[in-house]
VMD Tcl script that draws the C-alpha trace (Angstrom):
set ca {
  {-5.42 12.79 -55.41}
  {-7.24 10.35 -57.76}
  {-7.88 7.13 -56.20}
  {-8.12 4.17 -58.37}
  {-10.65 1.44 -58.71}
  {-8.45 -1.23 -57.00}
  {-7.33 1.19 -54.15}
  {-10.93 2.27 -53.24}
  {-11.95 -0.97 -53.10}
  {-9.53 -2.00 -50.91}
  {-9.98 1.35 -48.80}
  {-13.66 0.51 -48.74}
  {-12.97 -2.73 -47.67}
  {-10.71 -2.02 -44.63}
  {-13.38 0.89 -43.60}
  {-15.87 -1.53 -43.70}
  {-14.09 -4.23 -41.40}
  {-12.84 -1.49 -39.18}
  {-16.67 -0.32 -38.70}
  {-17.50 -3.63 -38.46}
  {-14.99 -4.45 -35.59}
  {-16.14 -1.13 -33.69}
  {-19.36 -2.85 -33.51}
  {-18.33 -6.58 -32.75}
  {-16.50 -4.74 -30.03}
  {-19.34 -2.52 -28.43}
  {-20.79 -5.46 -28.14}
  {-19.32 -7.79 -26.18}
  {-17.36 -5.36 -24.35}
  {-20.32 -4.31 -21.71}
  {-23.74 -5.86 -21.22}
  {-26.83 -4.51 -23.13}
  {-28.82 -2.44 -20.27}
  {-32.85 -2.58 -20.42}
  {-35.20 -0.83 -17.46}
  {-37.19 -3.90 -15.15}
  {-40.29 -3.94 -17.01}
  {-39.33 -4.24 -20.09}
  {-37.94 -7.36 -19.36}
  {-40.73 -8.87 -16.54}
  {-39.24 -7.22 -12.78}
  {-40.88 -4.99 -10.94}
  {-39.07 -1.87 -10.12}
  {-40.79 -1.56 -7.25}
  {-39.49 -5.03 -5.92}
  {-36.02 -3.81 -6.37}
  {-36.73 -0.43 -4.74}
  {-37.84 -2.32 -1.97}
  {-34.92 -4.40 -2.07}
  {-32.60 -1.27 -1.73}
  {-34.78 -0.33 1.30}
  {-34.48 -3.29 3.23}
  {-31.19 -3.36 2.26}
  {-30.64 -0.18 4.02}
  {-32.24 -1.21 7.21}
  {-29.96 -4.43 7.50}
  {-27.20 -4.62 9.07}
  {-24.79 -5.91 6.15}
  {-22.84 -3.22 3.96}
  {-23.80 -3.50 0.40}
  {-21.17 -2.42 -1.74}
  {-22.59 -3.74 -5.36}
  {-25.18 -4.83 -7.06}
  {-25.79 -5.95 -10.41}
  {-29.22 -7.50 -11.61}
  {-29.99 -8.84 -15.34}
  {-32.62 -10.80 -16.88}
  {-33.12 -12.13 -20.07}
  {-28.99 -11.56 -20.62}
  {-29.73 -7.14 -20.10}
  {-28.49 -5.12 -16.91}
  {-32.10 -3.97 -15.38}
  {-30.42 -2.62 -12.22}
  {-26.94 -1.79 -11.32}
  {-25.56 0.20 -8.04}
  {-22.41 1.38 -6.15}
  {-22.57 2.32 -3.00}
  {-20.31 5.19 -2.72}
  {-17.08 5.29 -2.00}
  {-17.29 2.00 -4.17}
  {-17.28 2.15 -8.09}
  {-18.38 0.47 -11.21}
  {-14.51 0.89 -12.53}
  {-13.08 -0.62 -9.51}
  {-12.10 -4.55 -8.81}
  {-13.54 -6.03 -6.09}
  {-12.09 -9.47 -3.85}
  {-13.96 -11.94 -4.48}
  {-12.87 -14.78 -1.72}
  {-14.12 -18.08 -2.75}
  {-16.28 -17.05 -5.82}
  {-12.52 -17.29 -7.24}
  {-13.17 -21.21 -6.61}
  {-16.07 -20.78 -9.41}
  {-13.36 -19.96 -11.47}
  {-10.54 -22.21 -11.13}
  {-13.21 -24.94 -11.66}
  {-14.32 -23.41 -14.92}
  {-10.06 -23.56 -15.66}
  {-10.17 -27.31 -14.97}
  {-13.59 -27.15 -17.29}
  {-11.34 -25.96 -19.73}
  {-8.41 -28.41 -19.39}
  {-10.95 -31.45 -19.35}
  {-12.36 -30.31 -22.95}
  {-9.14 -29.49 -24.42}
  {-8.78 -33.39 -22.94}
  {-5.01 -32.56 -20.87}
  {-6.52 -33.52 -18.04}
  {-9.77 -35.91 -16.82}
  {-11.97 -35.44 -13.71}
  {-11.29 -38.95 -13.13}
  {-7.46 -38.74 -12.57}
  {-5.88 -39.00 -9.53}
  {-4.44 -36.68 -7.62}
  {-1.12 -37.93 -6.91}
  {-0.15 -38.74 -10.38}
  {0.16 -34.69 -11.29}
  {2.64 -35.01 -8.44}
  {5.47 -37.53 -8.11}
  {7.99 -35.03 -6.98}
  {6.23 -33.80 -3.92}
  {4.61 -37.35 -2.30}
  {5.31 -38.26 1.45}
  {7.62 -41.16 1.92}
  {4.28 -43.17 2.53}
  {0.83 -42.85 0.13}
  {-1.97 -44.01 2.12}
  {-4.65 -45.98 0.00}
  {-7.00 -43.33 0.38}
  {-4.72 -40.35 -0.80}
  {-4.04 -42.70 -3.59}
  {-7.47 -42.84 -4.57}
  {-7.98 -39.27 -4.45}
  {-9.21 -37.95 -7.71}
  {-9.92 -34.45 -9.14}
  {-13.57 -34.94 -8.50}
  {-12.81 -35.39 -5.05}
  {-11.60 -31.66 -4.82}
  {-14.01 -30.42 -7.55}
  {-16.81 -31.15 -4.82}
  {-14.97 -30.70 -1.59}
  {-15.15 -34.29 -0.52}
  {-11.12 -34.67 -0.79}
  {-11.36 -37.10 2.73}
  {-9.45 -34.51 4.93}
  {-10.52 -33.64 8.18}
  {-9.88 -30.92 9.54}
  {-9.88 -28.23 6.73}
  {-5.97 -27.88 6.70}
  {-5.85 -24.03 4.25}
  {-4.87 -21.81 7.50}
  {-2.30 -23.80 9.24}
  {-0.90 -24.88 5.64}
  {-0.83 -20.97 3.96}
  {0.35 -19.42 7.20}
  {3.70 -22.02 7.80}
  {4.18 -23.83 4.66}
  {5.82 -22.65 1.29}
  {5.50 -25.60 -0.57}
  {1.05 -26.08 -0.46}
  {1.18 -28.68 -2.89}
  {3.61 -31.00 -0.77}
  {1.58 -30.11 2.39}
  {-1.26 -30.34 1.26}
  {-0.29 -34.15 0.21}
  {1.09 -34.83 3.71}
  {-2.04 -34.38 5.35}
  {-3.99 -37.60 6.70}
  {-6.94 -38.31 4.72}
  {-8.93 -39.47 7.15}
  {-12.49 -40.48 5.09}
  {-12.62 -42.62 1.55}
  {-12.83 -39.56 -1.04}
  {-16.26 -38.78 -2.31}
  {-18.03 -39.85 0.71}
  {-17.68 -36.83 2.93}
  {-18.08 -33.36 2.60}
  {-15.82 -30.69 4.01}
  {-15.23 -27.23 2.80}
  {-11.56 -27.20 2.05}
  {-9.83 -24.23 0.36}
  {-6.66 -26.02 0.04}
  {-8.47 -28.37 -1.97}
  {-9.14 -25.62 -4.60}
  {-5.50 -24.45 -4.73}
  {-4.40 -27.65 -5.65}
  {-6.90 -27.53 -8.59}
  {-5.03 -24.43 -9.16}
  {-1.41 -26.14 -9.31}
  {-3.22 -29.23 -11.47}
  {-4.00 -26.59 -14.34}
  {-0.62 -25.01 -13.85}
  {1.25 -28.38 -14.12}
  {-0.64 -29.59 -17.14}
  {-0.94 -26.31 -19.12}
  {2.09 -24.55 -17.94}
  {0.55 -21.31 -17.20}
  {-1.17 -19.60 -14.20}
  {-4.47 -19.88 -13.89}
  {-5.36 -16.68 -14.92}
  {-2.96 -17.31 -18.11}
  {-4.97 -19.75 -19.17}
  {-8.20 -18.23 -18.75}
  {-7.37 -15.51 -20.30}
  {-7.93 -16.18 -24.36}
  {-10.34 -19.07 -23.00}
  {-12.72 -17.56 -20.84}
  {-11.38 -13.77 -20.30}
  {-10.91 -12.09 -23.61}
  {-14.20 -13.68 -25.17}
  {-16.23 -12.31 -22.55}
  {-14.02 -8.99 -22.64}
  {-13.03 -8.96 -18.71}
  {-10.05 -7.04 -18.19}
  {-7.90 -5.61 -15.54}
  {-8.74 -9.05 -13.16}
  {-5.70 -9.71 -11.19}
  {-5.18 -13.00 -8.71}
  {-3.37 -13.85 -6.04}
  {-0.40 -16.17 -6.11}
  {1.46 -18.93 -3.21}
  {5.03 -18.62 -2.41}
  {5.77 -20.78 -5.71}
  {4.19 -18.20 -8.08}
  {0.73 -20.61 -8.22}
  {-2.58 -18.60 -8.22}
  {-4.14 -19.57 -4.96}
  {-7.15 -20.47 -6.70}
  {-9.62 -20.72 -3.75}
  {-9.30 -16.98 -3.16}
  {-7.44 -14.36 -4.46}
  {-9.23 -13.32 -7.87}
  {-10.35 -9.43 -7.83}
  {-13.16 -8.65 -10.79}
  {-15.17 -5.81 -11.71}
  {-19.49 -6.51 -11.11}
  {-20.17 -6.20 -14.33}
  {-17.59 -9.10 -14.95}
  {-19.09 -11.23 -12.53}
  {-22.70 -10.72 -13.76}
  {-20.82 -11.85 -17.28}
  {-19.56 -15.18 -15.63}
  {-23.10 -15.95 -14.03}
  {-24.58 -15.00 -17.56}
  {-22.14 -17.26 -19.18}
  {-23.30 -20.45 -17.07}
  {-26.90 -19.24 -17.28}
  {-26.22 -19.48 -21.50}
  {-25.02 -23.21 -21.16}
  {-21.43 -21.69 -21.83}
  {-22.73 -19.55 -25.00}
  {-21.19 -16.11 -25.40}
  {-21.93 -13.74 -28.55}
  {-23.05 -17.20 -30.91}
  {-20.21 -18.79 -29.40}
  {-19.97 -21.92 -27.24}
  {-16.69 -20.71 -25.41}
  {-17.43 -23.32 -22.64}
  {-19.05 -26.65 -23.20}
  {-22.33 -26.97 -22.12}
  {-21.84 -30.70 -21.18}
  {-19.51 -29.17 -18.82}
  {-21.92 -26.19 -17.82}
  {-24.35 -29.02 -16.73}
  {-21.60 -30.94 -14.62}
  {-20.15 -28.14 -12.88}
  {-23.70 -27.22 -11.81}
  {-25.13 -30.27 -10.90}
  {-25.53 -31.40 -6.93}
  {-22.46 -34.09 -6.10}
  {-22.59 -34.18 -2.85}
  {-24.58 -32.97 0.46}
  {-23.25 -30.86 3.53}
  {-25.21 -32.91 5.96}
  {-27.41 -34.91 4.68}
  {-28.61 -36.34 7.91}
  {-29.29 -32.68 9.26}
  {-33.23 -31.73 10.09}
  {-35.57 -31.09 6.90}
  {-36.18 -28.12 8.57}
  {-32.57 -26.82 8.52}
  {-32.94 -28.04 4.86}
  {-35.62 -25.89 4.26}
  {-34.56 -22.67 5.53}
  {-30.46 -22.97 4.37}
  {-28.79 -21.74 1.47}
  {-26.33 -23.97 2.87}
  {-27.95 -27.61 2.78}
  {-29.03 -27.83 -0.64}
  {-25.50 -29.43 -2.12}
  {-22.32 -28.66 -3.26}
  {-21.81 -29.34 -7.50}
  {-18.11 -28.68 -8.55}
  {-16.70 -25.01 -6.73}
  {-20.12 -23.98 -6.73}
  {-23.12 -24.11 -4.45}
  {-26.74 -25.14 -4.70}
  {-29.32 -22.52 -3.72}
  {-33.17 -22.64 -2.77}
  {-35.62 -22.08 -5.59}
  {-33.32 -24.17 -8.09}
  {-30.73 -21.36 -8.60}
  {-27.24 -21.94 -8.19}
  {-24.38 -19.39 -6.99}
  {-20.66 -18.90 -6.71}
  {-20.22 -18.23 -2.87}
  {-17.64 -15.88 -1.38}
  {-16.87 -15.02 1.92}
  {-18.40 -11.94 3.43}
  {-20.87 -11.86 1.06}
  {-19.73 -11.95 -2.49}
  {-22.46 -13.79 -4.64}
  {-22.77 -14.68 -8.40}
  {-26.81 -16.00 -8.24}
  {-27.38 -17.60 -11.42}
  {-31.52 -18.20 -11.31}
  {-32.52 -21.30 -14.66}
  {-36.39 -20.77 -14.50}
  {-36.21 -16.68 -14.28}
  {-33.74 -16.76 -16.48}
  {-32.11 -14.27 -14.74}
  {-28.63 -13.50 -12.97}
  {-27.92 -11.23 -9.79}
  {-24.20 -10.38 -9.08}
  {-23.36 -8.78 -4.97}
  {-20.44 -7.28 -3.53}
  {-20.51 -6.59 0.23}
  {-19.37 -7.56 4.03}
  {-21.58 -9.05 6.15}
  {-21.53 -11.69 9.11}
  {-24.68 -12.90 7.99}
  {-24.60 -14.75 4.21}
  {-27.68 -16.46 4.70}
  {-29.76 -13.57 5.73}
  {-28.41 -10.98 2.91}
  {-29.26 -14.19 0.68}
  {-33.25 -14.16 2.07}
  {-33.00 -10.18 1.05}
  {-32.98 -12.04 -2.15}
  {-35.72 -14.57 -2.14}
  {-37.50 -11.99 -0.24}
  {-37.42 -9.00 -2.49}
  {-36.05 -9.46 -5.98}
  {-37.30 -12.99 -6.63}
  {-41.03 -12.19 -6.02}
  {-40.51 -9.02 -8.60}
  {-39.54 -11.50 -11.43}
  {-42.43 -12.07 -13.47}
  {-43.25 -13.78 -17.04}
  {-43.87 -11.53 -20.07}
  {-43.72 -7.80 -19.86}
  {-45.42 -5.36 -17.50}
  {-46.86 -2.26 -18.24}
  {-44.09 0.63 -18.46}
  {-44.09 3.25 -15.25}
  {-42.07 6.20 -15.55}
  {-42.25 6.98 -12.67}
  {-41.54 4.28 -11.01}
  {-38.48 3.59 -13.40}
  {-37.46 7.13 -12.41}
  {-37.62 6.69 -8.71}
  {-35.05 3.30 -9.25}
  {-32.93 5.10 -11.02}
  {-32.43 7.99 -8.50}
  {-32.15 5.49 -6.25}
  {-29.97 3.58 -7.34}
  {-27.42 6.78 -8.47}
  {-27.68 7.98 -4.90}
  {-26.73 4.75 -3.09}
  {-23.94 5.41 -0.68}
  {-22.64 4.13 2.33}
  {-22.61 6.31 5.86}
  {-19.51 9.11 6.07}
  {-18.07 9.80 9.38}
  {-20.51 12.84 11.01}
  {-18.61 16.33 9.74}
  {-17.74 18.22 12.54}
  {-15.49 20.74 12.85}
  {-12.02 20.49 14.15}
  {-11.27 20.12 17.45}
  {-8.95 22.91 19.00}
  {-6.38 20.65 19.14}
  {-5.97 20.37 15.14}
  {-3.86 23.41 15.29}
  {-2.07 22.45 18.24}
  {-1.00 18.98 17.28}
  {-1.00 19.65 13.07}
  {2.50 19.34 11.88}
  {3.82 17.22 14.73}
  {5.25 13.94 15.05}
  {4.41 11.38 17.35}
  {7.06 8.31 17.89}
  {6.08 4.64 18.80}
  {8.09 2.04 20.66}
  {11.59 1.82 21.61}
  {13.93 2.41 19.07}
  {11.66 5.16 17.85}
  {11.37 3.45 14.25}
  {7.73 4.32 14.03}
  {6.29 7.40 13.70}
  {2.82 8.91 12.90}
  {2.00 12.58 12.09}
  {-1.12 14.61 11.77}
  {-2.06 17.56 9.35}
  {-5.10 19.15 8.83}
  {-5.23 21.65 5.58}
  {-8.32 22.39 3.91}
  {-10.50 20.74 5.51}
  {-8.77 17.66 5.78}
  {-6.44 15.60 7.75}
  {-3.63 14.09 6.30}
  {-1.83 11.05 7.72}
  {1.72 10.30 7.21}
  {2.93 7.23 9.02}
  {6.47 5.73 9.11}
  {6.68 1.78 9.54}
  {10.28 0.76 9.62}
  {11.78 2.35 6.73}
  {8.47 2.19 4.83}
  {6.35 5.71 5.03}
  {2.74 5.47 4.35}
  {0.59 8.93 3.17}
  {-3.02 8.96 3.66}
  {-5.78 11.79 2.96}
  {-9.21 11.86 4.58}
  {-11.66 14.35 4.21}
  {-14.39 15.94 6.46}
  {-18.03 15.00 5.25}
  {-16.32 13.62 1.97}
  {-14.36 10.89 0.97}
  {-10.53 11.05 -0.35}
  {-9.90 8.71 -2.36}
  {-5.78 7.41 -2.79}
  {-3.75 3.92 -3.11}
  {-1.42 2.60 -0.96}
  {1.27 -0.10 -0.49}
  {0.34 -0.86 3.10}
  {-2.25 -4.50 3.46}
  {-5.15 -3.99 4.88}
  {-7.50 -6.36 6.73}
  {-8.18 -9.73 4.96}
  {-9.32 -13.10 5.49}
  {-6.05 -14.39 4.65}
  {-3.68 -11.63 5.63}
  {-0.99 -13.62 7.23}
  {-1.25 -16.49 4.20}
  {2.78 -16.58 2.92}
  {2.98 -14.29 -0.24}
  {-0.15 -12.62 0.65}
  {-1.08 -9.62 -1.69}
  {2.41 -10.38 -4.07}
  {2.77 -9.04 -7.09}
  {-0.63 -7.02 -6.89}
  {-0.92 -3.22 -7.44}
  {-0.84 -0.98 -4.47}
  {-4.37 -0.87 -2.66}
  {-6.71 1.52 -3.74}
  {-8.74 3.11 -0.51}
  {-10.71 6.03 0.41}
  {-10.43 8.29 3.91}
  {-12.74 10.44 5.99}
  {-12.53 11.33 9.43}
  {-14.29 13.56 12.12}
  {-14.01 14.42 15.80}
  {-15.74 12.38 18.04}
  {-14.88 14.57 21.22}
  {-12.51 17.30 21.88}
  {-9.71 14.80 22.36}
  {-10.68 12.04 20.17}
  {-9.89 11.93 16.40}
  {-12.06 8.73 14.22}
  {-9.89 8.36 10.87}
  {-12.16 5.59 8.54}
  {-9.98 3.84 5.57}
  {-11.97 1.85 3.63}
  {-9.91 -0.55 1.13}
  {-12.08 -0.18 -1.72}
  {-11.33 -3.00 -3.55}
  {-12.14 -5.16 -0.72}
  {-14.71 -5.80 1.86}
  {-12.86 -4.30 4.41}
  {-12.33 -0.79 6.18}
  {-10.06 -0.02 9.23}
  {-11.18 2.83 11.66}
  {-8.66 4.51 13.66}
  {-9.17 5.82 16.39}
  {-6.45 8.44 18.02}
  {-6.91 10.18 22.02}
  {-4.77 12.69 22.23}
  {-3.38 13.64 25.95}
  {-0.94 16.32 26.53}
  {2.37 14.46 24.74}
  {1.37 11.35 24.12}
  {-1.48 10.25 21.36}
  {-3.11 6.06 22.05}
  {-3.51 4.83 18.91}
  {-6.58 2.10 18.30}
  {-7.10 0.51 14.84}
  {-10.49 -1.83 14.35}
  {-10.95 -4.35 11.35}
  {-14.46 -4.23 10.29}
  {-14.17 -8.21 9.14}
  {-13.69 -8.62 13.22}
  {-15.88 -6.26 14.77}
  {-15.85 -5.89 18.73}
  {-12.21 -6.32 18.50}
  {-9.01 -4.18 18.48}
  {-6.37 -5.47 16.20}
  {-3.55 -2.93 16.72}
  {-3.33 -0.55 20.37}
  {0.01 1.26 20.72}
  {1.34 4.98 22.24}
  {3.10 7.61 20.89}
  {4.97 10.57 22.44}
  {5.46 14.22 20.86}
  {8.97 14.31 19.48}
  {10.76 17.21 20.08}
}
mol new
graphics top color blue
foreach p $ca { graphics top sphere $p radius 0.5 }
foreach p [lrange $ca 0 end-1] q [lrange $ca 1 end] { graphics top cylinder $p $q radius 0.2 }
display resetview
């Protein structure tokens, strides 16, 4: 077919913006990836890093490590992935702040306004003068004049957070106190919502979201459909190391300023101390003690970080010009931060260094090896056969039921709660990997609303015989901190049932007994 001047132009054309758009979209889409010393680290510093890593006792489940804006060192520890989500805890309050960032520059909303004026529908019969003069600086930097912290009492009985949060005492003058206060960050949360209209993460999304090409984030939502702001948000690494490198950029993105670096400056900037009549020394040697700027934290060495329970870190580092993004579950956040300043800040160094192969080599292995411990393979007890296909029944009325199979070299799980039945696959020496409707352990698990409207849980299961009698099942929830680990003694009829939460070790959250139905 003859084509004619006009149309090839105009084919030309549209190939041309096509291509171009392939490329606009490769990249922003993922980070641009570099090896350590091409950009100033030592690989060996972050091979020693992994090591020590190893030898401590917190479960690293992520890493993700850039300087000068490239990836230099990324790992999953297996069964987790690069693909999957992760909960972040209170690195979600990072984000709601940069929402009310957001609001401030597109002026529907001032740092300086007060609290109870977003609110006339849901104030106690009496405002005391100091909830009056509670502004949205005042929860920005945790210093909201409430004491004690009211989130747990308030998500666990309440379904209206924003009128009980607002019939709490407010004991100090806002601003002058500190006091870590997750409620405080859900009502940021319900400020965006009321002035904008959306969610949360509606409004983020073509603001903050899209630019930086995050997708699949989900976030957790109160009783009223409000994102809970202060936890709740679930984000690849990768995305978080985009956030940090966002904030590290003064709010730059691909030539853009999609955040305003005036506000990049405020957000980060100390407003208030923890205790600032606590010992120099405590100063010294605490992540904890350096001051708390708006949802985020100050850090040692002049970094700053968004902080989430169990150990979920966005370390944004202004003089190395670097950013280091964590998943994991620990009971210790300050030491797996001083695996940090220990290892990987040391290996940061100005200019280039000279390239090792080797070296790079023995990172990389490293790193595409990382996993975390499987259950000891064994093989089945001689029970397996005895007990595979039968049904064990819990409690009176019979309601529950759990039943054990083991094909393949495997053991498969089938467990009926009320009407609700809940499959599960774990292999021996391997992981299974499989999603599920049923909650697993959480910070917040008894919060009102907890887990609504999110996909079913995606988890992985491996088991092994500790004894003759005794059968170890391990779930971990995958897109979580947290793993369960089941333990089942089998005795003639009867099977006693033990299930641990790792974010409570020591302790046995669920013991019951079943007998052998007939």
């Amino acid at each position: 077919m003859k084509m004619t001047g006009r149309r090839f132009s105009y084919s030309l054309f549209l190939f041309i913006f096509l291509l171009s758009g392939c490329k606009k979209e490769q990249v922003i889409t993922s980070l641009p990836r570099s090896i350590p010393e091409a950009e100033g680290v030592s690989s060996q510093g972050i091979i020693d890093f992994l090591d020590a890593a190893a030898k401590s006792s917190h479960e690293f489940h992520s890493m993700m490590f850039l300087r000068h804006g490239k990836v230099i060192a990324e790992g999953w520890w297996n069964p987790y992935k690069p693909e999957l989500r992760h909960t972040l805890y209170s690195t979600s309050k990072s984000f709601t702040a940069t929402a009310v960032g957001f609001a401030v520059s597109e002026k529907r909303l001032s740092v300086n306004d007060k609290v109870i004026s977003f609110f006339p529908d849901a104030l106690p019969d009496t405002v005391s003068p100091f909830l009056s003069e509670m502004k949205v600086r005042d929860l920005l930097s945790m210093s909201a004049g409430l004491d004690p912290d009211p989130t747990f009492t308030t998500v666990v009985n309440d379904t209206n957070w924003v009128k009980a949060f607002l019939k709490k005492h407010v004991v100090h003058e806002p601003g002058t106190k500190f006091l870590y206060n997750t409620l405080a960050t859900y009502m940021l949360s319900a400020i965006v919502q009321k002035v904008t209209g959306e969610k949360v993460i509606d409004f983020l999304k073509p603001r903050l979201f899209e630019p930086l090409a995050i997708e699949g984030m989900d976030w957790e939502v109160d009783p009223r459909g409000i994102n809970t702001g202060g936890w709740g948000l679930r984000l690849k690494t990768e995305d978080m190391a985009k956030f940090g490198q966002l904030f590290l950029q003064k709010g730059k993105w691909n030539g853009n300023q999609v955040l305003p670096a005036a506000w990049i400056d405020e957000a980060t900037s100390l407003k208030i101390y923890q205790a600032p009549d606590a010992p120099q020394s405590k100063k010294d040697s605490s992540d904890w003690m350096q001051g708390y700027c708006y949802q985020m934290w100050r850090c040692r060495h002049n970094c700053f970080r968004a902080d989430g329970a169990y150990g979920q870190y966005i370390i944004v580092m202004p003089d190395q010009d670097a950013v280091i993004a964590i998943t994991a579950e620990t009971g210790d956040m300050q030491d797996e931060l001083n695996l940090i300043w220990e290892y990987l800040l040391p290996s940061i160094k100005t200019g280039t260094l000279p390239e090792n192969k080797a070296l790079a080599a023995s990172l990389k292995q490293k790193l595409s090896s990382l996993a975390l411990p499987l259950p000891a393979a064994k093989s089945n007890s001689s029970l397996a056969a005895g007990i595979s296909g039968k049904t064990y029944a819990f409690g009176t009325n019979g309601k529950h039921t759990i039943t054990f199979q083991f094909p393949d070299n495997s053991c498969k799980v089938s467990m009926m709660i009320d009407t609700a039945r809940y499959n599960f696959s774990f292999g021996s020496g391997q992981w299974i990997t499989g999603e599920t409707t049923l909650h697993g352990p959480n910070l917040l698990l008894q919060a009102k609303a907890h887990f609504k409207g999110l996909p079913p849980s995606k988890v992985a299961g491996s088991y092994t015989w500790k004894d003759e009698n005794t059968l170890e099942l391990v779930l971990r929830f995958i897109e979580s901190p947290h793993t369960e680990t089941i333990n089942c003694v089998f005795e003639k009829n009867t099977v006693s049932v033990a299930i641990h939460y790792s974010n409570e070790p020591g302790n046995v959250q669920h013991e019951f007994k079943g007998i052998l139905k007939e």
